[in-house]
N, C-alpha and C positions, 0 to 999 in steps of 0.2 A: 275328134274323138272316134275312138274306133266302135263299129258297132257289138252290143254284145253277141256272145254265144249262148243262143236261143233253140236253138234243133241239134240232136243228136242222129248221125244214120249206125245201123247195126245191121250188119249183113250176114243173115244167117241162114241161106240160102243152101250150102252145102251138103253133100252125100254125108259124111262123117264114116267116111271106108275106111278108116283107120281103127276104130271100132267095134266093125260088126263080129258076131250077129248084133250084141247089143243095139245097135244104130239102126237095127232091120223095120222099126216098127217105135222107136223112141228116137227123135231127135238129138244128136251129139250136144245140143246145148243145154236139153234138160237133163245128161247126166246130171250127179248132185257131186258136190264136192261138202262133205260132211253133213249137213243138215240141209241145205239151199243147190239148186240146179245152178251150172255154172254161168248163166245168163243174167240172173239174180242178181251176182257177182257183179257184172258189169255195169245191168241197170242202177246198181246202186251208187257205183264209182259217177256213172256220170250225173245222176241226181245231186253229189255232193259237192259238184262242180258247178251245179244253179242250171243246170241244164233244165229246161220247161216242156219241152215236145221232143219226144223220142221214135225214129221211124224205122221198123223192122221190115229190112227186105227179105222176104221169106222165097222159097220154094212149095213144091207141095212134101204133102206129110207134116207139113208144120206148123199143123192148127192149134196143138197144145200148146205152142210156144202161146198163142193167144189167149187161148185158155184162162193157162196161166195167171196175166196178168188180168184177168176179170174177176167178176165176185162168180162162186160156188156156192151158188142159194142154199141147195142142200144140203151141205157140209158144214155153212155156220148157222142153217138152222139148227140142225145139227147140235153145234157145240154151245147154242144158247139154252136150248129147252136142256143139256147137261151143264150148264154155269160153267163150262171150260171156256175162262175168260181170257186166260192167257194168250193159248191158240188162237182163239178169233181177234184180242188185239195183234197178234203176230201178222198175222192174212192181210187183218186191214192196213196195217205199217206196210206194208211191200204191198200194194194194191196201188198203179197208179188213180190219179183223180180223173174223172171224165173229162174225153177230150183230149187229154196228153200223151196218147199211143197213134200212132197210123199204121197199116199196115200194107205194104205191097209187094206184089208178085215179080221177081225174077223168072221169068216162062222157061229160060233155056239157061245152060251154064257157061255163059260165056265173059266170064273173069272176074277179081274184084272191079275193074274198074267200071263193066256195065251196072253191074250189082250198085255202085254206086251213082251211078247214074240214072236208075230208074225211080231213085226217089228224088230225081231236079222240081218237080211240079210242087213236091211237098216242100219240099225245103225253100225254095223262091229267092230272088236275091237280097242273099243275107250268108254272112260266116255260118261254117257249120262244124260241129266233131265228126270224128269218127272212131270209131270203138271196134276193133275185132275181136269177134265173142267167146275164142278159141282161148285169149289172152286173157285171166284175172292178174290182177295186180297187188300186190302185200303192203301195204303203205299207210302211215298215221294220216295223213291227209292225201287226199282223191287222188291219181296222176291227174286227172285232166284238168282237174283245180287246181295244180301247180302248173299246168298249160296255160290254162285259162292267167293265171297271175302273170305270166310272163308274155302273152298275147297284150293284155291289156295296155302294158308298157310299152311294146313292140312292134305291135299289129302283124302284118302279113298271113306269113303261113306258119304254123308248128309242128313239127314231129318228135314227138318221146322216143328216146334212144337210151341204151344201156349197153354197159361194155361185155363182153362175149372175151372169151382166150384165142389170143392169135392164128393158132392151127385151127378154127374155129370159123373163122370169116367167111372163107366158101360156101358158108350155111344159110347167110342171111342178108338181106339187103345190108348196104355201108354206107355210113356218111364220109363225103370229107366235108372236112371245119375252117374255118378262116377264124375271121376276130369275133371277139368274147363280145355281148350283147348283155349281158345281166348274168346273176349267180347262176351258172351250171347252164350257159345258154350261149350259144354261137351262130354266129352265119354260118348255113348251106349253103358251098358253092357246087356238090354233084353228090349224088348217089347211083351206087353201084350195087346192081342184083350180084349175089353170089359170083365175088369175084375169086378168079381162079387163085390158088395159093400163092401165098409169097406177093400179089398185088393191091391186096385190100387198101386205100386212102388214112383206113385206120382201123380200128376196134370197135367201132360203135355201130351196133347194129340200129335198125330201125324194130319200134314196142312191137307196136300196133294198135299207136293212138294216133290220130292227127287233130290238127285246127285247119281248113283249109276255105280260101274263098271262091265265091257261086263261078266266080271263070273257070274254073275247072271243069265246069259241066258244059260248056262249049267245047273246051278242048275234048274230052270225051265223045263228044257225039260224032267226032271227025275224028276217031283214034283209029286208027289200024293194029289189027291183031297182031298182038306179040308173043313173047315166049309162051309156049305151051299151046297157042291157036285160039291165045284168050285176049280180051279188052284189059291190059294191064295199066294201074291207078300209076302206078312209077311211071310210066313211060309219058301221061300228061303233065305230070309234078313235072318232072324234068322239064316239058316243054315252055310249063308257066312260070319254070326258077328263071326263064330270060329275061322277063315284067315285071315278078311282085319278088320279095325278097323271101327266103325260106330260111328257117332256124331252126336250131336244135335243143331239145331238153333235155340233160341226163336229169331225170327222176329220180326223188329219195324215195327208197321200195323197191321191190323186188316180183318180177312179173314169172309167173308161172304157164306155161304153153300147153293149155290144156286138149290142143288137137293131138298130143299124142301120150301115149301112156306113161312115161318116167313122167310125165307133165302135169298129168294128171292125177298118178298117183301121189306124189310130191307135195301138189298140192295140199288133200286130204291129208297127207302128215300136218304138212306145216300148218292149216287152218283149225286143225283136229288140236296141234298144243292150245291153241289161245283158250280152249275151254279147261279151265283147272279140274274138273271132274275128270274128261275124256283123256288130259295128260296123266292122268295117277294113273289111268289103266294102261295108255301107250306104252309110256316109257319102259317096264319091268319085260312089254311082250317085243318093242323093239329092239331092246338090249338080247332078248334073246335070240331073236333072229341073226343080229349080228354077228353072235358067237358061230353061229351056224357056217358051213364052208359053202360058199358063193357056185352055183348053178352051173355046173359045166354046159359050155355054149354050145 
């Protein structure tokens, strides 16, 4: 039986230089995307996935992120002594339970794969996800819970992938696929960072979710710096695709790339329809932007 997925890591460590000034003094994850910071987002995908203990590797400046998920004594005293019950059941719904946060320090920026690595002690040997917080997902049911289903059956390793347009693949890591493993689910036999045009394996980009197991964090500790003079998580994948099997999941949903602004924005549209209220107002102010002639570059 394979064991379950019991720890989540979130690496949210990063400048968010794609942002500023806004990111000058607010972390890129607590932007909101409608009503909820885009980290919310995340936490919630993987709580829906039975995820138990959740570990944020942080940086400095990013206390709020902790903040966040703590009680504000004085904010729902606050909202009791005014019978604002809604609100204070809202706080407490997205408050995790004691105990089920950790949080650790990335000291220096040196890749996702260190970033994942510095939570090995917390995580311990045992499968674990991983969630990049840049990335919310649009989905009736979790992606990492459609991971999780397909781990269970599976085991090994999993990565969430979606297809991308062909002139497009230069953009993004790529899988190549071998044979079908279950619905919408294949063997990994390599992935490729940003392959040059015209050579991509295929169309399928990698989310930025994984399933992956504790030998990773051996290989990481003996990784040598790769592209950009950083600890890259790809480049121990690869080296542990020679041992444990890896697989792919194309995901029902649609992932949104909130590190940057079409990504972001987009976002807020698309989450902003699911409220019937905030769609009666969209739609008449979208429509009319559209009529509008497009921003000379």
């Amino acid at each position: 039986m394979n064991k379950p997925i019991r720890k989540a890591i979130l690496p949210v460590a990063g400048l968010g230089t794609r942002f500023l000034p806004a990111t000058k003094a607010v972390p890129k994850e607590m932007l909101t995307i409608v009503d909820r910071p885009i980290i919310q987002y995340v936490v919630d995908e993987a709580r829906a996935a039975g995820i138990e203990h959740i570990v944020f590797v942080t940086g400095r400046n990013k206390q709020v992120i902790e903040d966040h998920f703590d009680m504000a004594y004085e904010l729902e005293d606050t909202l009791k002594a005014r019978n604002k019950t809604a609100a204070l059941e809202l706080l407490e719904k997205h408050r995790p339970v004691p105990g089920s946060t950790s949080f650790t320090r990335q000291q220096a920026p040196l890749g996702l794969g260190h970033a994942i690595w510095c939570a090995r002690d917390i995580i311990g040997n045992e499968p674990f996800a991983i969630l990049l917080p840049d990335v919310i997902i649009k989905s009736e049911v979790s992606c990492l819970a459609q991971m999780v289903g397909i781990y269970e059956k599976a085991g090994g390793n999993i990565i969430a992938v979606e297809e991308v347009p062909e002139d497009q693949t230069h953009n993004y890591g790529i899988v190549e696929l071998a044979g079908e493993i279950g619905k919408n689910a294949h063997k990994i036999t390599n992935m490729v960072e940003k392959p040059a045009p015209g050579t991509a394996p295929s169309n399928l980009m990698i989310t930025g979710r994984y399933i992956l197991q504790p030998e990773i964090f051996d290989l990481l500790s003996n990784q040598d710096k790769g592209a950009g003079g950083e600890i890259q998580l790809t480049d121990s994948m690869l080296a542990m695709m020679k041992t444990q099997p890896f697989a792919s999941l194309k995901f029902e949903g649609r992932s949104y790339d909130c590190g940057n602004k079409a990504g972001f924005l987009s976002a807020n549209i698309a989450f902003g329809m699911d409220d019937p209220k905030l769609a009666r107002e969209l739609v008449p102010f979208l429509e009319e932007m559209l009529r509008r002639p497009m921003a000379a570059e």
